[in-house]
PyMOL Python script that loads the backbone (N, CA, C, O; Angstrom):
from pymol import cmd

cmd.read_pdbstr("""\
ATOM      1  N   UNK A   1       0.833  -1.198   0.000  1.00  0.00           N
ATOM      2  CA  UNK A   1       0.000   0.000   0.000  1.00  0.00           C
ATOM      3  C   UNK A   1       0.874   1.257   0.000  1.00  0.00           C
ATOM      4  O   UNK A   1       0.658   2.170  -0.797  1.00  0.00           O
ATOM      5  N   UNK A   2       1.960   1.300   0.988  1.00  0.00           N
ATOM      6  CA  UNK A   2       2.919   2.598   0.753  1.00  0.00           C
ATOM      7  C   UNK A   2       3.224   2.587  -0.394  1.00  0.00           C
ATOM      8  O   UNK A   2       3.048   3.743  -0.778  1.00  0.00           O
ATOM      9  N   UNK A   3       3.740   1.728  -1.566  1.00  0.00           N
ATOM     10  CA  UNK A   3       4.455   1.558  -2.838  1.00  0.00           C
ATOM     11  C   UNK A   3       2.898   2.396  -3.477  1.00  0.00           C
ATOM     12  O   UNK A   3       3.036   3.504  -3.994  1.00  0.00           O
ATOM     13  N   UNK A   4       1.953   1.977  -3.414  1.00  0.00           N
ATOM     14  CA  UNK A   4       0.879   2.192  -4.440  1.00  0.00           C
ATOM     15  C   UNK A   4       0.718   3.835  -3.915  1.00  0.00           C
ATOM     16  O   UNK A   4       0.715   4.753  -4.736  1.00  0.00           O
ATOM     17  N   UNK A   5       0.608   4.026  -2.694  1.00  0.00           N
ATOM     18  CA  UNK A   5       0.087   5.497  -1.935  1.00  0.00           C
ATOM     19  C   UNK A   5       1.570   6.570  -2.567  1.00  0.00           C
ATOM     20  O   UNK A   5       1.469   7.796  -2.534  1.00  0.00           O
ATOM     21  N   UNK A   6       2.707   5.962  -3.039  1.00  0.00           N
ATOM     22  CA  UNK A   6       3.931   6.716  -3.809  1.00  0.00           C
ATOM     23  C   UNK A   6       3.496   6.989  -4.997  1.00  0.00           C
ATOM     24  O   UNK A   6       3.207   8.144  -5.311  1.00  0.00           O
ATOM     25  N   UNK A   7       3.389   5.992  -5.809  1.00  0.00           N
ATOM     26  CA  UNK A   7       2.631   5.992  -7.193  1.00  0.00           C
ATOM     27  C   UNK A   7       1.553   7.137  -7.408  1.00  0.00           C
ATOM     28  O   UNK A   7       1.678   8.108  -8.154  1.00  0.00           O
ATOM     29  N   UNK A   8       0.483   6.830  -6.612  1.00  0.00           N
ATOM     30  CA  UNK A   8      -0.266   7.907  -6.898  1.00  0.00           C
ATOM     31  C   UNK A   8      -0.448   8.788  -6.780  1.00  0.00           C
ATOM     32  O   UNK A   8      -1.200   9.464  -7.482  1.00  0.00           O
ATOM     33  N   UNK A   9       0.139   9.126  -5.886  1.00  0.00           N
ATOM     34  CA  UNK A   9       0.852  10.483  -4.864  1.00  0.00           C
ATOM     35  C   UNK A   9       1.785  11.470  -6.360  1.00  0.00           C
ATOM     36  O   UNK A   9       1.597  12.620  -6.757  1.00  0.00           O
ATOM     37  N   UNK A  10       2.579  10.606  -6.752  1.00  0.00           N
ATOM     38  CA  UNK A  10       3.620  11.367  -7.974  1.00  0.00           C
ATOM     39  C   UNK A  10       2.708  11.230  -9.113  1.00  0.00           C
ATOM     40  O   UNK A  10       3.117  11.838 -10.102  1.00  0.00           O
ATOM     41  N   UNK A  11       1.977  10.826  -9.218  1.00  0.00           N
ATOM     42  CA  UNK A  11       1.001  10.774 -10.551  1.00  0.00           C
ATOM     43  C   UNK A  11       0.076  12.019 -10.350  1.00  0.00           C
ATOM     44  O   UNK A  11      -0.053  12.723 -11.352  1.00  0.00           O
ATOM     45  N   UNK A  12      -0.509  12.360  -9.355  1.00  0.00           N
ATOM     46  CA  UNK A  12      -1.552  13.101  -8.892  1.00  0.00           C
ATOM     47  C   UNK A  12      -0.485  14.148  -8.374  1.00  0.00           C
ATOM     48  O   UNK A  12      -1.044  14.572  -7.363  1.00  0.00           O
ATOM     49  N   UNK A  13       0.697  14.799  -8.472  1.00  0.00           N
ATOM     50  CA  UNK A  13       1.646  15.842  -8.680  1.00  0.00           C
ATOM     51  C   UNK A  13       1.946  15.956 -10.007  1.00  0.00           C
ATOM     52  O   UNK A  13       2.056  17.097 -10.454  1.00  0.00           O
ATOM     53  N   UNK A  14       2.098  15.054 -10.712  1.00  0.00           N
ATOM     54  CA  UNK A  14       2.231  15.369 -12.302  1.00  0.00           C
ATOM     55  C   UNK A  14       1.264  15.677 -13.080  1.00  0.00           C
ATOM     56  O   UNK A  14       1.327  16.227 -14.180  1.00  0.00           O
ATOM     57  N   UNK A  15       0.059  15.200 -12.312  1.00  0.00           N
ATOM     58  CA  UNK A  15      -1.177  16.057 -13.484  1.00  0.00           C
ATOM     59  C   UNK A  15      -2.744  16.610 -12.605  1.00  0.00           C
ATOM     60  O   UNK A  15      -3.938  16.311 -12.601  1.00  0.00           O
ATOM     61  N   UNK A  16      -1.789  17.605 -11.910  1.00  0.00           N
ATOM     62  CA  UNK A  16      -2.366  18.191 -10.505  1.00  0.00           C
ATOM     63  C   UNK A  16      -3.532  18.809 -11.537  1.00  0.00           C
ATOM     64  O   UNK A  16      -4.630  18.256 -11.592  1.00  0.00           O
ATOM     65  N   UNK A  17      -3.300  19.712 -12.161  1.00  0.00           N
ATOM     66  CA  UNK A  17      -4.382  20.781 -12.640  1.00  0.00           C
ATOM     67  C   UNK A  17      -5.244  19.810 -13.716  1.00  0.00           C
ATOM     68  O   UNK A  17      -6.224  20.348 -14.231  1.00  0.00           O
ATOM     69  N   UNK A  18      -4.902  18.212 -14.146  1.00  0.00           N
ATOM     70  CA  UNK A  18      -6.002  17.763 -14.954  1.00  0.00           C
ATOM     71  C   UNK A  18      -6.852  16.694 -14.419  1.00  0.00           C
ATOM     72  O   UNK A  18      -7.804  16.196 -15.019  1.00  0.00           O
ATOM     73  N   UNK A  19      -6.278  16.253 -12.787  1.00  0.00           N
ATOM     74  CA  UNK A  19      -7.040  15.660 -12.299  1.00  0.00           C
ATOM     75  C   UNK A  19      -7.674  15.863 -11.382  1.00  0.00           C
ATOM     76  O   UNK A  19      -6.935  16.090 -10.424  1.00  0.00           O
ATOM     77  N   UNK A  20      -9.070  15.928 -11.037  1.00  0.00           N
ATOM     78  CA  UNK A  20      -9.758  17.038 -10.128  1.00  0.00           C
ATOM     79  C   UNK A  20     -10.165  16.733  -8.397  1.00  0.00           C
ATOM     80  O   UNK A  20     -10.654  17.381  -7.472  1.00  0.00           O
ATOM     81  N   UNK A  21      -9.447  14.855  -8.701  1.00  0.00           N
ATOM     82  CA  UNK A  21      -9.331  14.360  -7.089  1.00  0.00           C
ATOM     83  C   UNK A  21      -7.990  14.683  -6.712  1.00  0.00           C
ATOM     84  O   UNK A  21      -7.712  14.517  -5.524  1.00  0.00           O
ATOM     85  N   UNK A  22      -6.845  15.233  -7.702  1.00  0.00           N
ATOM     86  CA  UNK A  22      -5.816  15.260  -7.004  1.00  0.00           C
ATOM     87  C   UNK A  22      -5.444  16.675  -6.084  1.00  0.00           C
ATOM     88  O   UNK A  22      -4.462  16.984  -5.409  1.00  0.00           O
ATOM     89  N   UNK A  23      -6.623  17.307  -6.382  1.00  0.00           N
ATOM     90  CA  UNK A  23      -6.690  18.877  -5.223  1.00  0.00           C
ATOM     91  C   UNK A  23      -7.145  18.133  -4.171  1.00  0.00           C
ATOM     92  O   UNK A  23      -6.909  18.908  -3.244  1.00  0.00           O
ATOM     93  N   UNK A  24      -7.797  16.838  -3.514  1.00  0.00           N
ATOM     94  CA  UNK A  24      -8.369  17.082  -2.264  1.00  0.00           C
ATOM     95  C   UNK A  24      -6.964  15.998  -1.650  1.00  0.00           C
ATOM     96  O   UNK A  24      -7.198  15.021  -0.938  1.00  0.00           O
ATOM     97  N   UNK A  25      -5.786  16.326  -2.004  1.00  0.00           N
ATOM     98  CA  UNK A  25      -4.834  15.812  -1.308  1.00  0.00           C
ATOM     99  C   UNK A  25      -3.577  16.991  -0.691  1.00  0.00           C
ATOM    100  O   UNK A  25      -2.477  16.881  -1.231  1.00  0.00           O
ATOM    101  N   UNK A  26      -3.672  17.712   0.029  1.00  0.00           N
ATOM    102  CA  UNK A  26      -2.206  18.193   0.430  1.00  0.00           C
ATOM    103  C   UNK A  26      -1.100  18.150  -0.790  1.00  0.00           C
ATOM    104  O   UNK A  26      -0.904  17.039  -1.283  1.00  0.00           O
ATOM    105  N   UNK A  27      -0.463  19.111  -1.245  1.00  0.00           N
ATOM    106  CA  UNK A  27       0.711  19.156  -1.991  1.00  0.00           C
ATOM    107  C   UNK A  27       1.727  19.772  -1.081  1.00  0.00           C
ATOM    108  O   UNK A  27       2.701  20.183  -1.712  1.00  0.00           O
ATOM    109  N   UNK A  28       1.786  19.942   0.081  1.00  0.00           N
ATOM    110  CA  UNK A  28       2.885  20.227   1.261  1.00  0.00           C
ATOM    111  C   UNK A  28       3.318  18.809   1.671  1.00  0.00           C
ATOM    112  O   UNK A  28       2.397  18.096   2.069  1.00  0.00           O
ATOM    113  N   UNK A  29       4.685  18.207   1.647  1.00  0.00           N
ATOM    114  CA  UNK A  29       4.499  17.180   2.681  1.00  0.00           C
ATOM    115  C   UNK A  29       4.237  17.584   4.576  1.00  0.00           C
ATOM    116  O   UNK A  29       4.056  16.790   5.499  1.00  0.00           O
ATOM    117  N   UNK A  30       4.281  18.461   4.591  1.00  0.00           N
ATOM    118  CA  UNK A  30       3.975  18.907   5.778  1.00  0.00           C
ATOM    119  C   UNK A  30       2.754  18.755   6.172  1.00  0.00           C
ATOM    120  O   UNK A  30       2.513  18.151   7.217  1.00  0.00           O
ATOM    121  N   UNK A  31       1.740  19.304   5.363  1.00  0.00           N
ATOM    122  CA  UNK A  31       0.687  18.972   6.054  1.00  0.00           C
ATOM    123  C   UNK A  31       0.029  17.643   4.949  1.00  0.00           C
ATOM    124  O   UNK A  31      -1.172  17.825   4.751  1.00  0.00           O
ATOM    125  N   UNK A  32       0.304  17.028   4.595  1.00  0.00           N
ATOM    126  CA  UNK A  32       0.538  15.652   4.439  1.00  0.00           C
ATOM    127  C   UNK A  32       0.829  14.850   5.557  1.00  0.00           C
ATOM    128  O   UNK A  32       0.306  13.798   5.925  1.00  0.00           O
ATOM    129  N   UNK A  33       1.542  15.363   5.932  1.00  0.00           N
ATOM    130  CA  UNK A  33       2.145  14.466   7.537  1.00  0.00           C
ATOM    131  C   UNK A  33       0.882  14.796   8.439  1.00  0.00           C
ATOM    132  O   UNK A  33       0.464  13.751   8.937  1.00  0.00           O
ATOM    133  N   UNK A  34       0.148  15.885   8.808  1.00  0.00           N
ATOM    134  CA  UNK A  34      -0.171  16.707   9.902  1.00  0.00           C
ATOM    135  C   UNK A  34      -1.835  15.942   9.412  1.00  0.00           C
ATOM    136  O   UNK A  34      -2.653  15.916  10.331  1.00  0.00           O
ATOM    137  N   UNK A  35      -2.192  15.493   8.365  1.00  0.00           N
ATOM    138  CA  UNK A  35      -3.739  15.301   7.835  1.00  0.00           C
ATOM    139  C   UNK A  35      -3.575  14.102   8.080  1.00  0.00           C
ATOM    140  O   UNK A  35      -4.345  13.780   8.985  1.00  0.00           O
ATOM    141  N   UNK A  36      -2.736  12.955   7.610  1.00  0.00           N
ATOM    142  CA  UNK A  36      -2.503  12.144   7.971  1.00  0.00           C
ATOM    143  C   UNK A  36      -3.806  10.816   8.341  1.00  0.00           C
ATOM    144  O   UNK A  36      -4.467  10.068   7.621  1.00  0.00           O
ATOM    145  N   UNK A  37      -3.709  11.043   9.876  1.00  0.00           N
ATOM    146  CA  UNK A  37      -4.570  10.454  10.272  1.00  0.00           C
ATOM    147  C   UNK A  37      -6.661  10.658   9.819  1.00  0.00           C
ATOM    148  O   UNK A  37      -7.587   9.847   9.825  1.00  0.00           O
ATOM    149  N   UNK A  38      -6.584  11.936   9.541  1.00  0.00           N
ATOM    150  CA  UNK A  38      -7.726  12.004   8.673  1.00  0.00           C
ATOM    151  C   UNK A  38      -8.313  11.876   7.721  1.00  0.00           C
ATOM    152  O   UNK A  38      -9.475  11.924   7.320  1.00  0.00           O
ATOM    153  N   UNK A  39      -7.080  11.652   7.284  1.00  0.00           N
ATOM    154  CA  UNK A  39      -7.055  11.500   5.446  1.00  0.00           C
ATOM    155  C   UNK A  39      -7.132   9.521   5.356  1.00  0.00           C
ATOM    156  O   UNK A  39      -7.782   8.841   4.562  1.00  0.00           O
ATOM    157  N   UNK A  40      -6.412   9.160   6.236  1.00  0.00           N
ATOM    158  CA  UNK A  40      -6.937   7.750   6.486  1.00  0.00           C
ATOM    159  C   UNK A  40      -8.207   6.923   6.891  1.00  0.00           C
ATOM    160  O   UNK A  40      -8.630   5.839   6.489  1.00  0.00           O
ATOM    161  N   UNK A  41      -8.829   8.123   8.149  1.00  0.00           N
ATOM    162  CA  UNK A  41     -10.167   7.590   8.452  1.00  0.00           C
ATOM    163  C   UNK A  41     -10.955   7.905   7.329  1.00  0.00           C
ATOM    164  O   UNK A  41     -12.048   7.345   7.240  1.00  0.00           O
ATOM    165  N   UNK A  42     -10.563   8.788   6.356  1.00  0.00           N
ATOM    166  CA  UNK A  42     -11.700   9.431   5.555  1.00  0.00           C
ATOM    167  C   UNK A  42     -11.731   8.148   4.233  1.00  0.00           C
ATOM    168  O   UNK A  42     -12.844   7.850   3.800  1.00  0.00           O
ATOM    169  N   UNK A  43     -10.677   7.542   3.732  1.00  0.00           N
ATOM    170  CA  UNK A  43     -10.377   6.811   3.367  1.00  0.00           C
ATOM    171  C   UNK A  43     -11.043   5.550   3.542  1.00  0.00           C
ATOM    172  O   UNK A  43     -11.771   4.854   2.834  1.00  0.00           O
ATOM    173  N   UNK A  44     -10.622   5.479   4.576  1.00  0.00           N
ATOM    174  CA  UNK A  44     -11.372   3.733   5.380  1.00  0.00           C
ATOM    175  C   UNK A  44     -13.241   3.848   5.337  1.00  0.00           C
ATOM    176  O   UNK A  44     -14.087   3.028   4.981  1.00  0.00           O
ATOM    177  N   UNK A  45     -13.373   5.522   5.977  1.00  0.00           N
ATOM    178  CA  UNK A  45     -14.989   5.302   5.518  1.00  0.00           C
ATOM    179  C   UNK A  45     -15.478   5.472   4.513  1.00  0.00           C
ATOM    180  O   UNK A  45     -16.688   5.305   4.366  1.00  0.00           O
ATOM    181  N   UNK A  46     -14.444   5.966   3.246  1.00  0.00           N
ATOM    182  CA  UNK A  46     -15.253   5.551   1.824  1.00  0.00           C
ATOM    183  C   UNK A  46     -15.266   4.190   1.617  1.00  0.00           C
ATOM    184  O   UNK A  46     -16.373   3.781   1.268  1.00  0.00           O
ATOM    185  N   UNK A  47     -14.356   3.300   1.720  1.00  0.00           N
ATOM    186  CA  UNK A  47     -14.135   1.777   1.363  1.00  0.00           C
ATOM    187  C   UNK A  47     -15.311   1.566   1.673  1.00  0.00           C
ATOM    188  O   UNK A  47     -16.214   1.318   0.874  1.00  0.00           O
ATOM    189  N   UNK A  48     -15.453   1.677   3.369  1.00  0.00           N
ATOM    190  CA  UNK A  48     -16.334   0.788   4.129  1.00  0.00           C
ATOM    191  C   UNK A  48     -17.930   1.553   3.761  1.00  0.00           C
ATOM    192  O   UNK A  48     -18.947   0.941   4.086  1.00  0.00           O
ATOM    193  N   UNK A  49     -18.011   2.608   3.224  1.00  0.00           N
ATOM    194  CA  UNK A  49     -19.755   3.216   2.569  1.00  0.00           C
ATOM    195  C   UNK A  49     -19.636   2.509   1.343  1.00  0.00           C
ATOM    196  O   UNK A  49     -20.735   2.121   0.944  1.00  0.00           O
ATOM    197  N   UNK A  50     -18.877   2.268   0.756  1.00  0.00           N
ATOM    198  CA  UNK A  50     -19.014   2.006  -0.596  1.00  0.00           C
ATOM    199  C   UNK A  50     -19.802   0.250  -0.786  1.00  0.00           C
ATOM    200  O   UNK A  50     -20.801  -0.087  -1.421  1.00  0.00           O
ATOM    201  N   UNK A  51     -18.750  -0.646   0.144  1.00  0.00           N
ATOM    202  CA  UNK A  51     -18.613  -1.665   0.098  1.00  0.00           C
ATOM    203  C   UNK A  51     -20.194  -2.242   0.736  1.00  0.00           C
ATOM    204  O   UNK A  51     -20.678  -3.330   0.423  1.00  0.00           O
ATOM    205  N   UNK A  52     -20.836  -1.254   1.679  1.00  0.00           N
ATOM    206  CA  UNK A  52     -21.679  -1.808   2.120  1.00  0.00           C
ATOM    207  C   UNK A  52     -23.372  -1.365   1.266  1.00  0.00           C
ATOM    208  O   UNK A  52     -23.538  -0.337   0.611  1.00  0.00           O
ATOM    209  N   UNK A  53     -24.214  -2.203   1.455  1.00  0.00           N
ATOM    210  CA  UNK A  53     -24.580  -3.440   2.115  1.00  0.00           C
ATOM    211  C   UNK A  53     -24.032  -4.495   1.551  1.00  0.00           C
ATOM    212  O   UNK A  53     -23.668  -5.358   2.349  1.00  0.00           O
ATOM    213  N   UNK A  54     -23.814  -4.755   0.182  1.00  0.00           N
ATOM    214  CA  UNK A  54     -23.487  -5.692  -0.410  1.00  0.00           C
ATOM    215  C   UNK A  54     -22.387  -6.715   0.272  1.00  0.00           C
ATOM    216  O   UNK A  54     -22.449  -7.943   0.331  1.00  0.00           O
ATOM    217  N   UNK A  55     -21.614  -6.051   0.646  1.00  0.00           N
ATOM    218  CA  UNK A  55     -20.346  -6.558   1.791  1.00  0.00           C
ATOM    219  C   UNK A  55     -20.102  -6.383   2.990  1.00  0.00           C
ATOM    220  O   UNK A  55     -18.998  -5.980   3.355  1.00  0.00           O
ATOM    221  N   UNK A  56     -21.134  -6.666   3.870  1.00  0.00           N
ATOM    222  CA  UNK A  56     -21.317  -6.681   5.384  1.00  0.00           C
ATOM    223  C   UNK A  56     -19.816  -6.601   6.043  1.00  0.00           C
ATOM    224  O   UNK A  56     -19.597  -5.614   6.745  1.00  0.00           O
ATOM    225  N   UNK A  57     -18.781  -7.548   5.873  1.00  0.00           N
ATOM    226  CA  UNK A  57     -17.415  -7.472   6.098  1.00  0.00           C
ATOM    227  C   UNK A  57     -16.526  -6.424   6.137  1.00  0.00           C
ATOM    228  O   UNK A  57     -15.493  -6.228   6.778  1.00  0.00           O
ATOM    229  N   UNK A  58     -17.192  -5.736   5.250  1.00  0.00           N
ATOM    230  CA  UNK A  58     -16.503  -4.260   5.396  1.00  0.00           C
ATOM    231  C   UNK A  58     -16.201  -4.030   6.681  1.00  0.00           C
ATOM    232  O   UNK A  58     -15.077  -4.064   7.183  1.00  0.00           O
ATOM    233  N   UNK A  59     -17.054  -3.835   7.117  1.00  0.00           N
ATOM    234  CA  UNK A  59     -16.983  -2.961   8.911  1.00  0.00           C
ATOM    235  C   UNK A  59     -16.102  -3.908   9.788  1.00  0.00           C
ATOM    236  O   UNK A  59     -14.904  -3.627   9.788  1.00  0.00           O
ATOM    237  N   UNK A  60     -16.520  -5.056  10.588  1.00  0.00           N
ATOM    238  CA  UNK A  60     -15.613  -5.642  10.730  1.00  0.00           C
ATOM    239  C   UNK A  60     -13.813  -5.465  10.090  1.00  0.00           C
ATOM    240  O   UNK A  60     -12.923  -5.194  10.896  1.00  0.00           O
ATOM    241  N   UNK A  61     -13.594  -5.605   9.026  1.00  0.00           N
ATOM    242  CA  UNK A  61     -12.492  -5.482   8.413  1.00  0.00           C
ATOM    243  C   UNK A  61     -12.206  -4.116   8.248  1.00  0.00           C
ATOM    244  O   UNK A  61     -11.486  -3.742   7.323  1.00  0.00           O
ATOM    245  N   UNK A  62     -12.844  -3.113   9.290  1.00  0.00           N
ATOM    246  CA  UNK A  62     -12.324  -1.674   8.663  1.00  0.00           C
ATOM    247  C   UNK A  62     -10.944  -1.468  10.134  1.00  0.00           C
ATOM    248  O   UNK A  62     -10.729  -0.266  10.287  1.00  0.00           O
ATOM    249  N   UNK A  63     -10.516  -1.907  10.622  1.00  0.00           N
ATOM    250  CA  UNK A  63      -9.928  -1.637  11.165  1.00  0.00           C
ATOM    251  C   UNK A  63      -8.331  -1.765  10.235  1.00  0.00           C
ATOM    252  O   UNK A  63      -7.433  -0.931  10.120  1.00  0.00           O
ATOM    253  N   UNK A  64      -8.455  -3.158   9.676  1.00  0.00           N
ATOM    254  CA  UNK A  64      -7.508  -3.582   8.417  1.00  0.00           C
ATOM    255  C   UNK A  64      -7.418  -2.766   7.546  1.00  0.00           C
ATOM    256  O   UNK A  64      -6.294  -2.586   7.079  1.00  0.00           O
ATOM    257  N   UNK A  65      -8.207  -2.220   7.175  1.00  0.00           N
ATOM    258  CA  UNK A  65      -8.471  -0.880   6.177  1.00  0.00           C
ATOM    259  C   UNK A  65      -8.099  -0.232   6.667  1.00  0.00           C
ATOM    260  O   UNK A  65      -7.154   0.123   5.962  1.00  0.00           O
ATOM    261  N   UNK A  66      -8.081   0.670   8.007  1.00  0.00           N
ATOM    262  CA  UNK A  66      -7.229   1.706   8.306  1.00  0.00           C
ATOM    263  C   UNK A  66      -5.945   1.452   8.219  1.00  0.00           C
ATOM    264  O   UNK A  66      -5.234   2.252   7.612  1.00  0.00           O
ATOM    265  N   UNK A  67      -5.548   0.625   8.638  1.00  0.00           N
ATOM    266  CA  UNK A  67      -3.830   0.218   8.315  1.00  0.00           C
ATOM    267  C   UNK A  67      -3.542   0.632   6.696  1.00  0.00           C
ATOM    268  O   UNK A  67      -2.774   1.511   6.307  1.00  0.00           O
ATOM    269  N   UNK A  68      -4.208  -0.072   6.045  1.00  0.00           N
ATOM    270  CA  UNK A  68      -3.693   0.349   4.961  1.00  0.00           C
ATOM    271  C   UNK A  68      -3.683   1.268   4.394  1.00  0.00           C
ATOM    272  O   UNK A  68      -2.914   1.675   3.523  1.00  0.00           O
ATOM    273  N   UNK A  69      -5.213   2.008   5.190  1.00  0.00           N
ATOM    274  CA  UNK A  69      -4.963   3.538   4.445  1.00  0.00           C
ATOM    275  C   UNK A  69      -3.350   4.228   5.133  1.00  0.00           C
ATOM    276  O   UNK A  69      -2.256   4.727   4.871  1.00  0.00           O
ATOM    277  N   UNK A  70      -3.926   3.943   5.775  1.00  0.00           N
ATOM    278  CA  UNK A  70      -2.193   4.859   6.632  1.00  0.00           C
ATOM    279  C   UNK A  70      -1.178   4.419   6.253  1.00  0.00           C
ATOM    280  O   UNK A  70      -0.186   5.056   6.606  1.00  0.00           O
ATOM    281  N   UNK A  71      -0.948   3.192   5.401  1.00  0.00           N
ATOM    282  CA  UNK A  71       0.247   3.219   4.550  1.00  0.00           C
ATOM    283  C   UNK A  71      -0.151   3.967   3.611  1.00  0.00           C
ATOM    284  O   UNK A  71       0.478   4.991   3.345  1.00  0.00           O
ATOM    285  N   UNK A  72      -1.029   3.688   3.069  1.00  0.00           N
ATOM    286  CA  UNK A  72      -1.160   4.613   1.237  1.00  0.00           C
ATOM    287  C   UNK A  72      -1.108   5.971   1.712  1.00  0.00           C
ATOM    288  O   UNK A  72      -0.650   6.865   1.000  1.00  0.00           O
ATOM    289  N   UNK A  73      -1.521   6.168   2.796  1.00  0.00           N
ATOM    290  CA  UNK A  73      -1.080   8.058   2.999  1.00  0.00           C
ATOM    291  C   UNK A  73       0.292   8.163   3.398  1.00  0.00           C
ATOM    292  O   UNK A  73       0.968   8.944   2.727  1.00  0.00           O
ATOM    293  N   UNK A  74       0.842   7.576   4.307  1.00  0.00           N
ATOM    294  CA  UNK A  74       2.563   7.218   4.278  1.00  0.00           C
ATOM    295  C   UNK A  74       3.483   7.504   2.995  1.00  0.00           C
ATOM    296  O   UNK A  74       4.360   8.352   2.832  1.00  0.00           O
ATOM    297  N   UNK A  75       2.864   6.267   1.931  1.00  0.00           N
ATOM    298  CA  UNK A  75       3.039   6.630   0.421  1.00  0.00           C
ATOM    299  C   UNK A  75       3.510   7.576   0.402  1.00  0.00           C
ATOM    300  O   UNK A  75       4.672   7.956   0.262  1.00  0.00           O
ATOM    301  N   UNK A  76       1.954   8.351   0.650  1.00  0.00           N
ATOM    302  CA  UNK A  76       1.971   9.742  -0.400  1.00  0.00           C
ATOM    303  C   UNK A  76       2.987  11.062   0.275  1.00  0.00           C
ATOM    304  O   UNK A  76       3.512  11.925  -0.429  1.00  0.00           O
ATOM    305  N   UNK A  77       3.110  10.979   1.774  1.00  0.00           N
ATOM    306  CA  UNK A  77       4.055  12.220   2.349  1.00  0.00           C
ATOM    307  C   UNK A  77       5.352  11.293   1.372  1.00  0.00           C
ATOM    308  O   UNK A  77       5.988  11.811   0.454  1.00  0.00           O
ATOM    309  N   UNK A  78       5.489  10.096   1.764  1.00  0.00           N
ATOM    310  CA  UNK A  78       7.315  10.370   0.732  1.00  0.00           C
ATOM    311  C   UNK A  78       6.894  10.786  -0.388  1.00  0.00           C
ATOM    312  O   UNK A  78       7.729  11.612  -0.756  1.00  0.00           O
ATOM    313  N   UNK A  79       6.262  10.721  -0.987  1.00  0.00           N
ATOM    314  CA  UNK A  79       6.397  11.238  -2.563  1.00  0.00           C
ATOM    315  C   UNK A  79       6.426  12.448  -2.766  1.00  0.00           C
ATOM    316  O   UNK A  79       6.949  12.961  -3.755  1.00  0.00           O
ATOM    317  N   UNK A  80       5.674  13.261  -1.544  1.00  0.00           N
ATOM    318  CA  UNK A  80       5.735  14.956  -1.740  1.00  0.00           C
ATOM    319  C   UNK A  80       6.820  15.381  -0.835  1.00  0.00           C
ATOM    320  O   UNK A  80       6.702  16.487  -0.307  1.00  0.00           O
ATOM    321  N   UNK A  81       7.953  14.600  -0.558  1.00  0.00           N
ATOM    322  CA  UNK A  81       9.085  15.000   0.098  1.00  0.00           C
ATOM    323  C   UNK A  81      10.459  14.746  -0.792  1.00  0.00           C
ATOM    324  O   UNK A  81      11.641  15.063  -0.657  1.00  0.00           O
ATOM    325  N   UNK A  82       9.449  13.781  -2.078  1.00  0.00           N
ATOM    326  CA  UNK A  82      10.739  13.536  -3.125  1.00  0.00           C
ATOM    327  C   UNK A  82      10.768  15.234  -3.918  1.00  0.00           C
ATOM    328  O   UNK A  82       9.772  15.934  -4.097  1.00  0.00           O
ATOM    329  N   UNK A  83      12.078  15.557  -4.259  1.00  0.00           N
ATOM    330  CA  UNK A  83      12.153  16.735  -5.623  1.00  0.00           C
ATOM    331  C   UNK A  83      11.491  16.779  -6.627  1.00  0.00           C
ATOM    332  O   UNK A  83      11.830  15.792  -7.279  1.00  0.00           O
ATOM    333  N   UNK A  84      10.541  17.472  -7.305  1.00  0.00           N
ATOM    334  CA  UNK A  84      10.214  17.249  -8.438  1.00  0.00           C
ATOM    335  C   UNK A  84      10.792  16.559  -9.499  1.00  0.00           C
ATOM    336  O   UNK A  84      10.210  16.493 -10.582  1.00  0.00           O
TER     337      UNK A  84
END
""", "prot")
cmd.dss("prot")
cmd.show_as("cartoon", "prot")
cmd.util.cbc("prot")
cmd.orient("prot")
């Protein structure tokens, strides 16, 4: 998930102005770091709205989901701490 949260992180810096989800991410790694944890729960409760009813498991398994969001946001502060 960090590898993928890098990826998209530098993809969504390279085509900031043509992709229109890549404004609701921090382009500071600073406050990248500082959102962090919100940007993960916010994360985990799209999975887990999305997934449900159809996938009751969601919820249960959202705790697993937060982990991973918090790598894929991990990801994304290294990538906005790499140089252009």
């Amino acid at each position: 998930m960090r590898h993928y949260g890098t990826g998209t992180s530098e993809y969504f810096r390279r085509w900031r102005e043509e992709e229109p989800i890549a404004r609701l991410f921090p382009a500071s790694p600073s406050a990248r770091l500082l959102l962090l944890p919100a940007l993960a729960a916010a994360g985990t409760a799209y999975l887990v709205a999305r997934n449900l009813p159809q996938c009751p498991d969601a919820l249960p398994l959202s705790p697993l989901l937060f982990v991973g969001q918090v790598w894929w946001q991990w990801g994304g502060y290294e990538a906005m701490r790499k140089p252009c």
